[in-house]
C-alpha positions as CSV (number, residue, x, y, z in Angstrom):
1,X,-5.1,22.2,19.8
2,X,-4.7,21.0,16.4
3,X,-2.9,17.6,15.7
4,X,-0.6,17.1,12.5
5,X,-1.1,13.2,11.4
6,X,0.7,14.2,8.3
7,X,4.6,15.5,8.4
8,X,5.8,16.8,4.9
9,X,9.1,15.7,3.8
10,X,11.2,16.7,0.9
11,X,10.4,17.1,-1.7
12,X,7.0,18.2,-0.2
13,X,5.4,14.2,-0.4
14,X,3.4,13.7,2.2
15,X,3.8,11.1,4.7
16,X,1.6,9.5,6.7
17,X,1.1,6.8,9.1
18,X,-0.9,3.3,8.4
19,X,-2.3,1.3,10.9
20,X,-2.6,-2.6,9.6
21,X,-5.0,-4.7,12.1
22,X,-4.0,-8.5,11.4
23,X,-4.5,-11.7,12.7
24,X,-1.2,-11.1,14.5
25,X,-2.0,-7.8,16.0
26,X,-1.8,-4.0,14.6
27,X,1.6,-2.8,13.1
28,X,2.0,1.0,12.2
29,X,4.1,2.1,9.3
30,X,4.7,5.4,7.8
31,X,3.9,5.1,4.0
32,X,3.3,8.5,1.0
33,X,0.0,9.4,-0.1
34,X,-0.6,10.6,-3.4
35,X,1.4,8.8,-5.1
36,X,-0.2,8.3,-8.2
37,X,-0.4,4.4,-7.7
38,X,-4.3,3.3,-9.3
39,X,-3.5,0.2,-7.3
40,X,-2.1,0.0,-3.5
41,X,1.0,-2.2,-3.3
42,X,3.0,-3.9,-0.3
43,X,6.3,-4.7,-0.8
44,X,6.9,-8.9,-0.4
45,X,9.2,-9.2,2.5
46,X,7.3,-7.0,4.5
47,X,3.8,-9.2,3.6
48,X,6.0,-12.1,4.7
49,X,7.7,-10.8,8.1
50,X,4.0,-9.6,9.1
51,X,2.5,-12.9,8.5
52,X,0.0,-11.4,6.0
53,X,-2.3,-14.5,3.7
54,X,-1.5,-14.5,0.1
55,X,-4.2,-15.2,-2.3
56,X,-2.5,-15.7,-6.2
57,X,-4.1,-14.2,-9.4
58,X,-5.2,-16.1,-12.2
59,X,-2.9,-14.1,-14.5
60,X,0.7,-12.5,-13.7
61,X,0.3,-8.8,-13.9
62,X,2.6,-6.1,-14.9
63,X,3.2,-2.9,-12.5
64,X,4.8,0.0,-14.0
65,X,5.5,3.0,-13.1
66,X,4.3,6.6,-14.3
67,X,7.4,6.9,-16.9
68,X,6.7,3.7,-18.0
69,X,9.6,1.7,-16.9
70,X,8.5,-1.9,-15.5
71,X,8.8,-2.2,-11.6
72,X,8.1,-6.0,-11.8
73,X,5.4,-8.4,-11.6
74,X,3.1,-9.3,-9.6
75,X,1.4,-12.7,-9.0
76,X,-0.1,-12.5,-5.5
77,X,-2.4,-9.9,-3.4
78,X,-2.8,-10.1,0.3
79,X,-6.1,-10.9,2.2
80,X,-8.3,-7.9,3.1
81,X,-6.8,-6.0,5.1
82,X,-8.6,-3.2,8.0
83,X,-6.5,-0.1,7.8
84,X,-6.5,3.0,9.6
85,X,-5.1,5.8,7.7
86,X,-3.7,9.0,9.2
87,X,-5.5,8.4,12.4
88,X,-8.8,8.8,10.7
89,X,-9.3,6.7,7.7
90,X,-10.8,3.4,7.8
91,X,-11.1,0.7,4.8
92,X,-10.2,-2.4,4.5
93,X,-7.6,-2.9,1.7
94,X,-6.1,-5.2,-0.3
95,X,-2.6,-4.9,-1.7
96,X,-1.0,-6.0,-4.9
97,X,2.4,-7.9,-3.8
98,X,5.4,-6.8,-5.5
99,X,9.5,-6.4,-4.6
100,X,9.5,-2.9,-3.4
101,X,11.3,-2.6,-0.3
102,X,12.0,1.3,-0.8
103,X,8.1,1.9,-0.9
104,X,7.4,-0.9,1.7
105,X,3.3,0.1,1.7
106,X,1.4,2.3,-0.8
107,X,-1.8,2.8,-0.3
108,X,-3.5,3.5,-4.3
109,X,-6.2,5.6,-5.6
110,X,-8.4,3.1,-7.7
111,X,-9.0,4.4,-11.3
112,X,-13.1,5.0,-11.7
113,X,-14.2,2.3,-13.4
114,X,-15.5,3.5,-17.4
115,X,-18.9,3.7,-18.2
């Protein structure tokens, strides 16, 4: 028997399910992959109901998104974080903090760094 970690939605994204492990226990939330995000992003209020530490940049940074348009700003990332992705996928994370409570977790791809 096969088991499907991954439901597709429409429009065909695929969604999956993160595992957080925090000081205050493990939470499970259902978040896209692939978005296209070269950083991973948690959305503030859901930092702040789940206890999560805040560490502040040096600098404010910018987020856009792929057309360009600014989503915000972001002046905070969360603690490393152990994550469990799809049942299978283990790293431990940090997010960039940012007001985005219709994408509440985003797990990014990291750009390669340029040689």
């Amino acid at each position: 028997m096969v088991s499907r970690p991954c439901e597709l939605l429409p429009p065909q994204r695929p969604l999956c399910h993160a595992k957080l492990f925090l000081h205050s226990g493990s939470h499970t939330l259902a978040t896209f992959v692939d978005s296209g995000a070269d950083v991973s992003l948690i959305d503030e209020e859901l930092a702040l109901q789940l206890g999560i530490t805040r560490i502040p940049f040096s600098k404010v940074i910018s987020a856009s998104a792929l057309d360009g348009h600014l989503l915000g700003t972001v002046t905070h990332q969360t603690e490393p974080i152990h994550m469990l992705l799809s049942g299978n996928h283990h790293e431990t994370i940090q997010f960039h903090i940012l007001h985005s409570p219709r994408l509440p977790l985003n797990p990014g791809v990291p750009l390669a760094a340029e040689t």
